[in-house]
PyMOL Python script that loads the backbone (N, CA, C, O; Angstrom):
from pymol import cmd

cmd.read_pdbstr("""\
ATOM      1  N   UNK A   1       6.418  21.499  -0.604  1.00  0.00           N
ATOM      2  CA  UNK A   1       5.775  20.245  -0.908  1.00  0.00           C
ATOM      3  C   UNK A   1       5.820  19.355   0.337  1.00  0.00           C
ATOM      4  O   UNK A   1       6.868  19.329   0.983  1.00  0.00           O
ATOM      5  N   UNK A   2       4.525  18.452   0.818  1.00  0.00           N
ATOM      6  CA  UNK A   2       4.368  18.119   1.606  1.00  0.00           C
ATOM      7  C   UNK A   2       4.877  16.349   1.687  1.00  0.00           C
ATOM      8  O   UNK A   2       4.266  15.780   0.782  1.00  0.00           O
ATOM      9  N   UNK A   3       5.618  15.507   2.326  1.00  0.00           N
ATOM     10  CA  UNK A   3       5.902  14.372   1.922  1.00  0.00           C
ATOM     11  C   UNK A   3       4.394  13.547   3.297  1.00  0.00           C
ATOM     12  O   UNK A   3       3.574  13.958   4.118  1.00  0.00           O
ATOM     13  N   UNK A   4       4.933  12.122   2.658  1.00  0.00           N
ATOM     14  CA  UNK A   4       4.147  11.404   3.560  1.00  0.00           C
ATOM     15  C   UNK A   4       4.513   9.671   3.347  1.00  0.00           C
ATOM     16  O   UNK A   4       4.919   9.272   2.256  1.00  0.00           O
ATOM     17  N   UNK A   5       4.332   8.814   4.411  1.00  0.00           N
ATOM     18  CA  UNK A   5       4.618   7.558   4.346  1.00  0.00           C
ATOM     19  C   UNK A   5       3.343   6.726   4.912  1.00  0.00           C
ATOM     20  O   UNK A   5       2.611   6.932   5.880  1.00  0.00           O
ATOM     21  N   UNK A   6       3.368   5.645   3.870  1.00  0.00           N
ATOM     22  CA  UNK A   6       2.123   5.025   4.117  1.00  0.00           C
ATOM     23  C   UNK A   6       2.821   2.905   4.508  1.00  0.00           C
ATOM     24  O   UNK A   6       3.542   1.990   4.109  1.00  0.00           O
ATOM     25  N   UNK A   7       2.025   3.269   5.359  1.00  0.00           N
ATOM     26  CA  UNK A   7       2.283   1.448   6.185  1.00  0.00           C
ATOM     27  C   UNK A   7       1.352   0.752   6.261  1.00  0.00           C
ATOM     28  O   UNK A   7       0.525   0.846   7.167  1.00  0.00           O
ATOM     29  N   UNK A   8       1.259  -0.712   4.625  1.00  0.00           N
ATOM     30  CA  UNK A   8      -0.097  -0.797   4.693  1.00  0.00           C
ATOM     31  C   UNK A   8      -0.058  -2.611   4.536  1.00  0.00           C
ATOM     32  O   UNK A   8       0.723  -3.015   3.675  1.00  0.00           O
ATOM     33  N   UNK A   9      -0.762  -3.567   5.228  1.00  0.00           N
ATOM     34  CA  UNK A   9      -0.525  -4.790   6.136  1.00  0.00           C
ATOM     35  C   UNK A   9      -1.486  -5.336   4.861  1.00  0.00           C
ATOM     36  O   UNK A   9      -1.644  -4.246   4.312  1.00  0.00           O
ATOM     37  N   UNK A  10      -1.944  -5.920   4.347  1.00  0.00           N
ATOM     38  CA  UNK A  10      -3.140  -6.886   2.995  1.00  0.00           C
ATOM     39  C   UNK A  10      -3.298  -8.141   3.907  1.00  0.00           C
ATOM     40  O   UNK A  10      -2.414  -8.919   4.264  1.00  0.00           O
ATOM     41  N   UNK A  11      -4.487  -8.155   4.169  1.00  0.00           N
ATOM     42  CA  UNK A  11      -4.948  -9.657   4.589  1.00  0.00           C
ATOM     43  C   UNK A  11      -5.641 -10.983   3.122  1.00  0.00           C
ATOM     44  O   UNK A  11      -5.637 -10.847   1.899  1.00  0.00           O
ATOM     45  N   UNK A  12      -5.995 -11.801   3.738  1.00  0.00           N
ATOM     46  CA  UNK A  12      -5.088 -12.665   4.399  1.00  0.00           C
ATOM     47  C   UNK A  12      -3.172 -12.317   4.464  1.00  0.00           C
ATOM     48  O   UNK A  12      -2.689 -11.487   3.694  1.00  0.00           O
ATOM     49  N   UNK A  13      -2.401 -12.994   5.356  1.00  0.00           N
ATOM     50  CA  UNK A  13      -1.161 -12.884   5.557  1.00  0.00           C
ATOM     51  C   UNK A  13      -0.674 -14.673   5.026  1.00  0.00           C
ATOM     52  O   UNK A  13      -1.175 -15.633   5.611  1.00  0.00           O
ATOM     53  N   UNK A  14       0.151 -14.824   4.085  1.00  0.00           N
ATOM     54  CA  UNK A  14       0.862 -15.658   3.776  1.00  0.00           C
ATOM     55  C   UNK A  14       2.627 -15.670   3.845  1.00  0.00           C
ATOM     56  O   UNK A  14       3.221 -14.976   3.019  1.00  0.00           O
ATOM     57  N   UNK A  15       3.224 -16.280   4.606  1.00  0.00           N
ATOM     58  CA  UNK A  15       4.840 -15.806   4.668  1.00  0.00           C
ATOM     59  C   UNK A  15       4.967 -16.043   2.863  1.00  0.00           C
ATOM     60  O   UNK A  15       4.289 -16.811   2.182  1.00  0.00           O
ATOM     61  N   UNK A  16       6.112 -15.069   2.382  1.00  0.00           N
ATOM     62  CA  UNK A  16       6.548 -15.635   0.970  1.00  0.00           C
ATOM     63  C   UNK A  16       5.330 -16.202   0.081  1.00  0.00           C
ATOM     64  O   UNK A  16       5.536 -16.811  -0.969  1.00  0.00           O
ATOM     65  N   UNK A  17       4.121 -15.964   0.559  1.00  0.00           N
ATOM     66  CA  UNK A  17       3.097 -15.678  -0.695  1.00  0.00           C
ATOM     67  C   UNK A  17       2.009 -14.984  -0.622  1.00  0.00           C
ATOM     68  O   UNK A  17       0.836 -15.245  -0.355  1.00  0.00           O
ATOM     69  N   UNK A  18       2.780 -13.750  -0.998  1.00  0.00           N
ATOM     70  CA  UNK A  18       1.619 -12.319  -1.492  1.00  0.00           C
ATOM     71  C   UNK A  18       0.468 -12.526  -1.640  1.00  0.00           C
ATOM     72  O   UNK A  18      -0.461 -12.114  -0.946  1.00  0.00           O
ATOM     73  N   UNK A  19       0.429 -13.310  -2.736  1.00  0.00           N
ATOM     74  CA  UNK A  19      -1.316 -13.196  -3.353  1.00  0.00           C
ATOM     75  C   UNK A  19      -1.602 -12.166  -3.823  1.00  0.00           C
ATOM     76  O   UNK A  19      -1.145 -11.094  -3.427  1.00  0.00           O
ATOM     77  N   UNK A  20      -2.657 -12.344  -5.037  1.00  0.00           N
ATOM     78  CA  UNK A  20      -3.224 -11.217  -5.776  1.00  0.00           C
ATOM     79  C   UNK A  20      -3.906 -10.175  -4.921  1.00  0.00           C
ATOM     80  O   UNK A  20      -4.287  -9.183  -5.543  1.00  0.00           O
ATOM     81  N   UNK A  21      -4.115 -10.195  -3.751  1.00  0.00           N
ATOM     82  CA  UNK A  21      -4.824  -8.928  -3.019  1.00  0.00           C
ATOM     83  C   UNK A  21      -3.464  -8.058  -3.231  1.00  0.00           C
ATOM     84  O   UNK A  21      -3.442  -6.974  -3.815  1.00  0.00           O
ATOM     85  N   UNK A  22      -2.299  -8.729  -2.644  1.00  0.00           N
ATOM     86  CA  UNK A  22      -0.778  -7.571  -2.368  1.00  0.00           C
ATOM     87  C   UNK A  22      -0.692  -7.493  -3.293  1.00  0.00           C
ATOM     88  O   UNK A  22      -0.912  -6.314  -3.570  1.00  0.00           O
ATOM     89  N   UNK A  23      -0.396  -8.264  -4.496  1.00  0.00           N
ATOM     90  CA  UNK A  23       0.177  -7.531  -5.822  1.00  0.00           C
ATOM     91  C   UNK A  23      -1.009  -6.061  -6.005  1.00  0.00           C
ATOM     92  O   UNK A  23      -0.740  -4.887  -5.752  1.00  0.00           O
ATOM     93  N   UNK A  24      -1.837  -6.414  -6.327  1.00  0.00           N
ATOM     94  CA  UNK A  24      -2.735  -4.962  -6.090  1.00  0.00           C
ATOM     95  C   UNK A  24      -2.324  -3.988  -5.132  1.00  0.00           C
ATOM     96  O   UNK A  24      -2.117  -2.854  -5.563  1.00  0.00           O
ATOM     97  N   UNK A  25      -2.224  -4.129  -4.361  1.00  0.00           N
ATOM     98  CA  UNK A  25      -2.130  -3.423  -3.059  1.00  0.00           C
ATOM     99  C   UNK A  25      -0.588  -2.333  -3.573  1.00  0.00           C
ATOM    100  O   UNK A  25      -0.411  -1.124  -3.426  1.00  0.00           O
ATOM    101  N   UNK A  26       0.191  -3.265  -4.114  1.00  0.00           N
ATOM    102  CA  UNK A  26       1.860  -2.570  -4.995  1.00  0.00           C
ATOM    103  C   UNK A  26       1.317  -2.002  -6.297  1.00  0.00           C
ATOM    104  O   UNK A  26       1.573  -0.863  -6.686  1.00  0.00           O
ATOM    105  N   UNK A  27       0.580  -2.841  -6.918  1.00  0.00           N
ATOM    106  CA  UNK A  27       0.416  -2.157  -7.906  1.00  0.00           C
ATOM    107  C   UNK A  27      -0.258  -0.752  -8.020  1.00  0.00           C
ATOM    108  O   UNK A  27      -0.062   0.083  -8.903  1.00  0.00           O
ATOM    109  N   UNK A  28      -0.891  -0.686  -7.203  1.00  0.00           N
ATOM    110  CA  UNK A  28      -1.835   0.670  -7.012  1.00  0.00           C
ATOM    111  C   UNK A  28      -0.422   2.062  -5.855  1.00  0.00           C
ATOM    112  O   UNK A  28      -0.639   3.239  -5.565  1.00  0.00           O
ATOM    113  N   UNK A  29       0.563   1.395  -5.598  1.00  0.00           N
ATOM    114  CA  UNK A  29       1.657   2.347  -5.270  1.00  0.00           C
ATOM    115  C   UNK A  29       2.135   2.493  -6.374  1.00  0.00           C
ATOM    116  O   UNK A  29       2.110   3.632  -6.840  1.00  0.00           O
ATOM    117  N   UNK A  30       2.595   1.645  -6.988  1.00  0.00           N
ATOM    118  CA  UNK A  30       3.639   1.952  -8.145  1.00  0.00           C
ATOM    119  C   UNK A  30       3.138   3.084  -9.437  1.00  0.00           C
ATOM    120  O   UNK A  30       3.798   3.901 -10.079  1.00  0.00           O
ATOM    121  N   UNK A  31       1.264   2.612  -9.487  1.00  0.00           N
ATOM    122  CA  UNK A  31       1.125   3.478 -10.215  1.00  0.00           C
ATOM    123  C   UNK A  31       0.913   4.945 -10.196  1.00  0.00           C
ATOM    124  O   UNK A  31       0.917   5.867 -11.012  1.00  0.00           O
ATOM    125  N   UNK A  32       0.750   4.798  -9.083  1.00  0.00           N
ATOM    126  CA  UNK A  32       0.715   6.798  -8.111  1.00  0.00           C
ATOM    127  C   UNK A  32       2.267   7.054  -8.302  1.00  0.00           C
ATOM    128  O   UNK A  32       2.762   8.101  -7.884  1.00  0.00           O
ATOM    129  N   UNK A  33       2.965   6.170  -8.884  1.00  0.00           N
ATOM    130  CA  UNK A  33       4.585   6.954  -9.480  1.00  0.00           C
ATOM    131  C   UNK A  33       5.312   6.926  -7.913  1.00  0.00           C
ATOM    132  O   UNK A  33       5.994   7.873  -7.520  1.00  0.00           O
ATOM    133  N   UNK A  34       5.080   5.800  -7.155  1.00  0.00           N
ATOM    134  CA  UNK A  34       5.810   5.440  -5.700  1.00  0.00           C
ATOM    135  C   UNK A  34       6.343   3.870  -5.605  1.00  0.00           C
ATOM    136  O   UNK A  34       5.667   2.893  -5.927  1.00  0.00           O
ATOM    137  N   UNK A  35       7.726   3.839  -5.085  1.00  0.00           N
ATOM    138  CA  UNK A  35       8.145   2.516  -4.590  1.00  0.00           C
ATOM    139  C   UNK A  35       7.472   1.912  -3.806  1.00  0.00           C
ATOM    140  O   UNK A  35       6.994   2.524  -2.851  1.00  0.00           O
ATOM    141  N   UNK A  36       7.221   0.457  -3.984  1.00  0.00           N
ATOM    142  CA  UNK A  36       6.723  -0.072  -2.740  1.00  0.00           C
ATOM    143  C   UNK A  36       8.054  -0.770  -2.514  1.00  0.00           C
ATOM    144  O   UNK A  36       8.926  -1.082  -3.325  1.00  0.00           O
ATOM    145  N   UNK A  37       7.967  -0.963  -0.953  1.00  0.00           N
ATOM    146  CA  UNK A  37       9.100  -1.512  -0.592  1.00  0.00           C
ATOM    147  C   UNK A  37       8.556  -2.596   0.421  1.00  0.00           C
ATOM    148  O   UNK A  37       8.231  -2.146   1.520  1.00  0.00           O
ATOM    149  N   UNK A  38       8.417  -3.842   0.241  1.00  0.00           N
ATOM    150  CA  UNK A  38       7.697  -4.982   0.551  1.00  0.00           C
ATOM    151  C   UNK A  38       8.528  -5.501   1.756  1.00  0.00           C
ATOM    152  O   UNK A  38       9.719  -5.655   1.483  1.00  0.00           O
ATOM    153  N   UNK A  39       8.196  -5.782   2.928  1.00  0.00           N
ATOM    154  CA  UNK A  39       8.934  -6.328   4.020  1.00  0.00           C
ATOM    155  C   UNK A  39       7.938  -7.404   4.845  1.00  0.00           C
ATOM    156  O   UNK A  39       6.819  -7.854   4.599  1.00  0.00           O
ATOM    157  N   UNK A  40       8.682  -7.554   5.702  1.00  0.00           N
ATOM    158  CA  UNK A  40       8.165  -9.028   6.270  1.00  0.00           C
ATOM    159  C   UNK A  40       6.926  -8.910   7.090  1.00  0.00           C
ATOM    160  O   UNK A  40       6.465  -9.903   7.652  1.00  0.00           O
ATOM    161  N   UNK A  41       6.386  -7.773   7.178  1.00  0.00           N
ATOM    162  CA  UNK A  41       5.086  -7.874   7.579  1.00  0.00           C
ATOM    163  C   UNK A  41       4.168  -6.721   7.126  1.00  0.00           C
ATOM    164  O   UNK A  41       3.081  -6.518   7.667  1.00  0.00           O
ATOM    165  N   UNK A  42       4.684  -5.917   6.032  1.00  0.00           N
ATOM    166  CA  UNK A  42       3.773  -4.670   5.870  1.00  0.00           C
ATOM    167  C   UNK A  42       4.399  -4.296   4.303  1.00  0.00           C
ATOM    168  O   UNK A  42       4.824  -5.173   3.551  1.00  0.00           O
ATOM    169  N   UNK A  43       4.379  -3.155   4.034  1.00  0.00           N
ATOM    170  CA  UNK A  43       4.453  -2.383   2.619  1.00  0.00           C
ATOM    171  C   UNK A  43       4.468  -1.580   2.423  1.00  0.00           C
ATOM    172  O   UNK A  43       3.348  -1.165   2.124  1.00  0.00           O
ATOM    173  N   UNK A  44       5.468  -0.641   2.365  1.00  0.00           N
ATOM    174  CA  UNK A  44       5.795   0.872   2.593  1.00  0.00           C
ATOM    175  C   UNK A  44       5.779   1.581   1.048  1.00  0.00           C
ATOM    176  O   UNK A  44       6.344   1.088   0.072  1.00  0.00           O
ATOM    177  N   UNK A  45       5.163   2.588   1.045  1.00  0.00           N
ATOM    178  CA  UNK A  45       5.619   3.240   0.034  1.00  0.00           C
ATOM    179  C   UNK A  45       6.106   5.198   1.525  1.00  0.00           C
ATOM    180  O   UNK A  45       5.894   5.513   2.696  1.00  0.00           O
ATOM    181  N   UNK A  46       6.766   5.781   0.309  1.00  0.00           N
ATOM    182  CA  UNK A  46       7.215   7.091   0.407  1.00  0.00           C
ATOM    183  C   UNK A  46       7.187   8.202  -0.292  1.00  0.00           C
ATOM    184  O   UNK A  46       8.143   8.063  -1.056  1.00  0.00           O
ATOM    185  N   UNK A  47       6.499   9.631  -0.609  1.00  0.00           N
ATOM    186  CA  UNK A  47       6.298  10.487  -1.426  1.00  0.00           C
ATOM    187  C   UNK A  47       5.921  11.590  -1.189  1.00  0.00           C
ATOM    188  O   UNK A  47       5.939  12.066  -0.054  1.00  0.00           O
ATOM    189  N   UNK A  48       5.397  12.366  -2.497  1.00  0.00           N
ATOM    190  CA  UNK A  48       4.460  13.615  -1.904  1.00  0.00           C
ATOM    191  C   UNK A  48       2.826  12.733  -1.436  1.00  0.00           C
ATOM    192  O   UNK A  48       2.229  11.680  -1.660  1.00  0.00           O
ATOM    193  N   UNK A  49       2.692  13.965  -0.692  1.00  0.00           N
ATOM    194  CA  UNK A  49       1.547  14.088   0.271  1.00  0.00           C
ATOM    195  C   UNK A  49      -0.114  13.069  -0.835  1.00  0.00           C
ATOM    196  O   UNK A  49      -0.819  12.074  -0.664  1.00  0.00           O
ATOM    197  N   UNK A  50       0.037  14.116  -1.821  1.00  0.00           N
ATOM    198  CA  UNK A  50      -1.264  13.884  -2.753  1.00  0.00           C
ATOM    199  C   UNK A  50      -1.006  12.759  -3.550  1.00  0.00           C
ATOM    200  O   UNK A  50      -1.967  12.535  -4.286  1.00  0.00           O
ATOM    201  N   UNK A  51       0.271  11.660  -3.744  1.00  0.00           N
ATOM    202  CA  UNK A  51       0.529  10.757  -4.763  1.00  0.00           C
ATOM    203  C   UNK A  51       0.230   9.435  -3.567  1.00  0.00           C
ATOM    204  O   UNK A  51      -0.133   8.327  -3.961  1.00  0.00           O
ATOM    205  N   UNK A  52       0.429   9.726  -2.165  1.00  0.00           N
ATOM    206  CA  UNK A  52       0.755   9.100  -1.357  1.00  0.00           C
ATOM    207  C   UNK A  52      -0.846   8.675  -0.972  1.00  0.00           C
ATOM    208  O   UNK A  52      -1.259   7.525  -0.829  1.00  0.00           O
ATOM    209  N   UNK A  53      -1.489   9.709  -0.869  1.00  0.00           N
ATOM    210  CA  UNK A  53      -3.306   9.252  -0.460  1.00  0.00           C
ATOM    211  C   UNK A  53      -4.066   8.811  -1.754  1.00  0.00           C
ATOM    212  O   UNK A  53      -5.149   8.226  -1.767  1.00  0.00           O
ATOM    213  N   UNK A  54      -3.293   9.199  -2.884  1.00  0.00           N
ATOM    214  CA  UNK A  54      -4.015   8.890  -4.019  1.00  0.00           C
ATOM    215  C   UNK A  54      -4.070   6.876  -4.115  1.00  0.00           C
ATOM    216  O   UNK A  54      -5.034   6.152  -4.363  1.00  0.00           O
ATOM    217  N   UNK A  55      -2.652   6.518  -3.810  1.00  0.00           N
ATOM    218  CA  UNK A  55      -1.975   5.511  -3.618  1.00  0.00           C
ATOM    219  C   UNK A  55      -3.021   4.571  -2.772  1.00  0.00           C
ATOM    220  O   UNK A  55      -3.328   3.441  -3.151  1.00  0.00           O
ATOM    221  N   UNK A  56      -3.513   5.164  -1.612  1.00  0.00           N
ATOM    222  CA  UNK A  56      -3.728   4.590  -0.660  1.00  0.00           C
ATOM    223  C   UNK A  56      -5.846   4.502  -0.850  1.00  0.00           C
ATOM    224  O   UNK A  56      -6.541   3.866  -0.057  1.00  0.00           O
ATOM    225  N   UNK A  57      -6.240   5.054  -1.685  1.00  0.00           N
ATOM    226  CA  UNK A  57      -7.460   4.929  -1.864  1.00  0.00           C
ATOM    227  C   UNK A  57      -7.890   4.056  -3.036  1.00  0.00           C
ATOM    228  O   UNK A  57      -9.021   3.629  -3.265  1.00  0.00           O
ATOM    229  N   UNK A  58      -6.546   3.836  -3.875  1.00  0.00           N
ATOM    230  CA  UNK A  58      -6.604   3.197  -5.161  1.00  0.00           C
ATOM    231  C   UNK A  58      -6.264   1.588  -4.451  1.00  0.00           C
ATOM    232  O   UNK A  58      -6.768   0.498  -4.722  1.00  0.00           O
ATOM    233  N   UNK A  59      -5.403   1.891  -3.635  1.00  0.00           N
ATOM    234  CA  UNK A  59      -4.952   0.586  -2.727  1.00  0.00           C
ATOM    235  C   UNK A  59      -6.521  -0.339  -2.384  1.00  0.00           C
ATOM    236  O   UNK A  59      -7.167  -1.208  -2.970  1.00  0.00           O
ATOM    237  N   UNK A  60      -6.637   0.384  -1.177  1.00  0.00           N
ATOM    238  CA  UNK A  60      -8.020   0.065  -0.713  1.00  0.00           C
ATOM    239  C   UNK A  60      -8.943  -0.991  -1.783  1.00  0.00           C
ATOM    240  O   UNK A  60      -8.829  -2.217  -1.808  1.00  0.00           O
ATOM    241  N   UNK A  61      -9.705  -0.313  -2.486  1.00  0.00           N
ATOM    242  CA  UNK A  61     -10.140  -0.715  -3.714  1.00  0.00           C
ATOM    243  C   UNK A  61      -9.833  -2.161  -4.354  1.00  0.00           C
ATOM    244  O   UNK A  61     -10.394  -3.250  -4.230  1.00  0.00           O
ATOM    245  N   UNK A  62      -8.663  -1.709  -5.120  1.00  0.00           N
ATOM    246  CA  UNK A  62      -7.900  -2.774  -5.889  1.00  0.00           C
ATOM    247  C   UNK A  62      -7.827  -4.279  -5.127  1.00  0.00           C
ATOM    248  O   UNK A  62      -8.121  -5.405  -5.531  1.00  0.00           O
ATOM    249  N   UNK A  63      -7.401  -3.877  -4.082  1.00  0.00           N
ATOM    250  CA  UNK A  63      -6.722  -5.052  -2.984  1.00  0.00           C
ATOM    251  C   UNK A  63      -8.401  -5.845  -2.674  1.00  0.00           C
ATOM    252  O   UNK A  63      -8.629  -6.964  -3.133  1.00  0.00           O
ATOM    253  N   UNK A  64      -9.479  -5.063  -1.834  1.00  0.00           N
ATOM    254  CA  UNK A  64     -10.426  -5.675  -1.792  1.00  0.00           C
ATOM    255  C   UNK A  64     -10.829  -6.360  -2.922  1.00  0.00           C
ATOM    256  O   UNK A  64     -10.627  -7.573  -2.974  1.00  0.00           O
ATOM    257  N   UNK A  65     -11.428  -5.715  -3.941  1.00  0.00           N
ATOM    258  CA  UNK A  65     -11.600  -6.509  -5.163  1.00  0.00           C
ATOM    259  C   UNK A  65     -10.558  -7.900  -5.380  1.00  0.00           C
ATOM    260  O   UNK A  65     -11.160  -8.933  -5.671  1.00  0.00           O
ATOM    261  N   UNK A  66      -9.254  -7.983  -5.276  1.00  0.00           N
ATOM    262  CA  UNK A  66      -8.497  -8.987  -5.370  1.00  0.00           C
ATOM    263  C   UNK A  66      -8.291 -10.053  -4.304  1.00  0.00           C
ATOM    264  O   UNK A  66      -7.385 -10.879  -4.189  1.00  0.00           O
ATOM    265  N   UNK A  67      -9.575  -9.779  -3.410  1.00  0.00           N
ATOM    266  CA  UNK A  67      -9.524 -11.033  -2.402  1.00  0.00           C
ATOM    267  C   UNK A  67      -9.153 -10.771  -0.697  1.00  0.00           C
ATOM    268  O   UNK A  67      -8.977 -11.705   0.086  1.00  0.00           O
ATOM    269  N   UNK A  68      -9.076  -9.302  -0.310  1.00  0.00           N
ATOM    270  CA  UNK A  68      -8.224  -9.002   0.514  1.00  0.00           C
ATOM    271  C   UNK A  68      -9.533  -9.127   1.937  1.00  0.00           C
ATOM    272  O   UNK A  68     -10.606  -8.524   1.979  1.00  0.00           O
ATOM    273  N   UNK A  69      -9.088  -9.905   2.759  1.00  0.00           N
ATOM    274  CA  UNK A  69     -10.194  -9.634   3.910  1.00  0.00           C
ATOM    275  C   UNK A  69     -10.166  -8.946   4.535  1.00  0.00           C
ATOM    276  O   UNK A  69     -11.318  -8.640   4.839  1.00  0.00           O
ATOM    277  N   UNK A  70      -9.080  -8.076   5.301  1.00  0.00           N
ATOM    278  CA  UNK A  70      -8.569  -6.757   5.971  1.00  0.00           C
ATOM    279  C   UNK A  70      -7.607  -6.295   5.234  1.00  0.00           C
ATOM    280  O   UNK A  70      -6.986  -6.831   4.316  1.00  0.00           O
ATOM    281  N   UNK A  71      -7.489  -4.805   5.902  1.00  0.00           N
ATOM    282  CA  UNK A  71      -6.438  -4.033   5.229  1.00  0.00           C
ATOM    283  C   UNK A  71      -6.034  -2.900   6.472  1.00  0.00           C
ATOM    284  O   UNK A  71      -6.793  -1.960   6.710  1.00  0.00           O
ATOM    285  N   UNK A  72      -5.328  -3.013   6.889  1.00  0.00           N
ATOM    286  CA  UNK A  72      -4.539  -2.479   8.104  1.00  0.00           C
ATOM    287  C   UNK A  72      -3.424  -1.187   7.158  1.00  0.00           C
ATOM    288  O   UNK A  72      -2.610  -1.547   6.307  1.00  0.00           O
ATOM    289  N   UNK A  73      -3.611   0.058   7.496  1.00  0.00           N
ATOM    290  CA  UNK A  73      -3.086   0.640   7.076  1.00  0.00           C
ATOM    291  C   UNK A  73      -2.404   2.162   7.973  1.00  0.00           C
ATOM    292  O   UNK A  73      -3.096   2.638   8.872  1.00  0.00           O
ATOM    293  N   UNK A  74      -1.482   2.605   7.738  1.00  0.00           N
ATOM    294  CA  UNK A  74      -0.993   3.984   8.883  1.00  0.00           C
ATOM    295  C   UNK A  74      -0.621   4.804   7.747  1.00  0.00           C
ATOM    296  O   UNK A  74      -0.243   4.317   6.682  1.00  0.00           O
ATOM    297  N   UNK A  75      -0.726   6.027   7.966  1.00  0.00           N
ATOM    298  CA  UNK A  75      -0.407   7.065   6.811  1.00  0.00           C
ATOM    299  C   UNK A  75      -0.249   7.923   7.874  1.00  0.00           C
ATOM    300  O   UNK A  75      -1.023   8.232   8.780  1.00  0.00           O
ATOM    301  N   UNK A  76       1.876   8.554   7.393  1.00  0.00           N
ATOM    302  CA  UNK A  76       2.146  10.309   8.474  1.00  0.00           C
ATOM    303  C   UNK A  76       2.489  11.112   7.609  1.00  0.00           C
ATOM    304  O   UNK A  76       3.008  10.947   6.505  1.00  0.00           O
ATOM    305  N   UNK A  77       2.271  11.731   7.992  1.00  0.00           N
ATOM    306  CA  UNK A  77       3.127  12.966   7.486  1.00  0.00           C
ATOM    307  C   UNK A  77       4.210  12.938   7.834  1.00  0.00           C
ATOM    308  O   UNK A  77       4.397  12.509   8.972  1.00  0.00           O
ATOM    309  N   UNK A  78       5.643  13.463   6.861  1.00  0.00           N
ATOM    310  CA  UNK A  78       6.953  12.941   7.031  1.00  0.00           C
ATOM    311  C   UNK A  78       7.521  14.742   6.716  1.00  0.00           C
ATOM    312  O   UNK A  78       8.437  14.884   5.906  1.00  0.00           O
ATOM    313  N   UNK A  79       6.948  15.953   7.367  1.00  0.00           N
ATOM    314  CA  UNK A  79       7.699  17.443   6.853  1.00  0.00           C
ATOM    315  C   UNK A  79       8.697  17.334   8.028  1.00  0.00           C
ATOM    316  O   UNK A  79       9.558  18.200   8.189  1.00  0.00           O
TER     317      UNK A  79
END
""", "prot")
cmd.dss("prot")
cmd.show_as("cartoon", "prot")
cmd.util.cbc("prot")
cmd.orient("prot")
């Protein structure tokens, strides 16, 4: 099984206020069955390979729809 980590930035940027683009942006990790782990400038989730891109296309999506003007994102492979 293949793992992978995704590093993904939601615009606008507010210190200490997310906004409904990021809550999307988590919510669409959490529901691919992945932690997001929220830090001071980005949003990590960690997993298999296929939960991890699933994550990240549902991301996309969600987040735009919720207001997001960019979306800065890195996805590796972690074998």
């Amino acid at each position: 099984m293949s793992n992978a980590r995704l590093e993904v930035l939601v615009e606008p940027f507010k210190e200490n206020e997310p906004g409904p683009h990021v809550d999307a942006a988590v919510a669409a990790i959490e529901a691919a069955g992945l932690t997001a782990d929220m830090g001071p400038f980005a949003t990590t989730a960690e997993g298999d390979v296929d939960a991890v891109v699933a994550a990240a296309s549902t991301l996309l999506r969600a987040s735009l729809d919720a207001g997001a003007t960019a979306i800065q994102f890195r996805l590796e492979r972690c074998d």
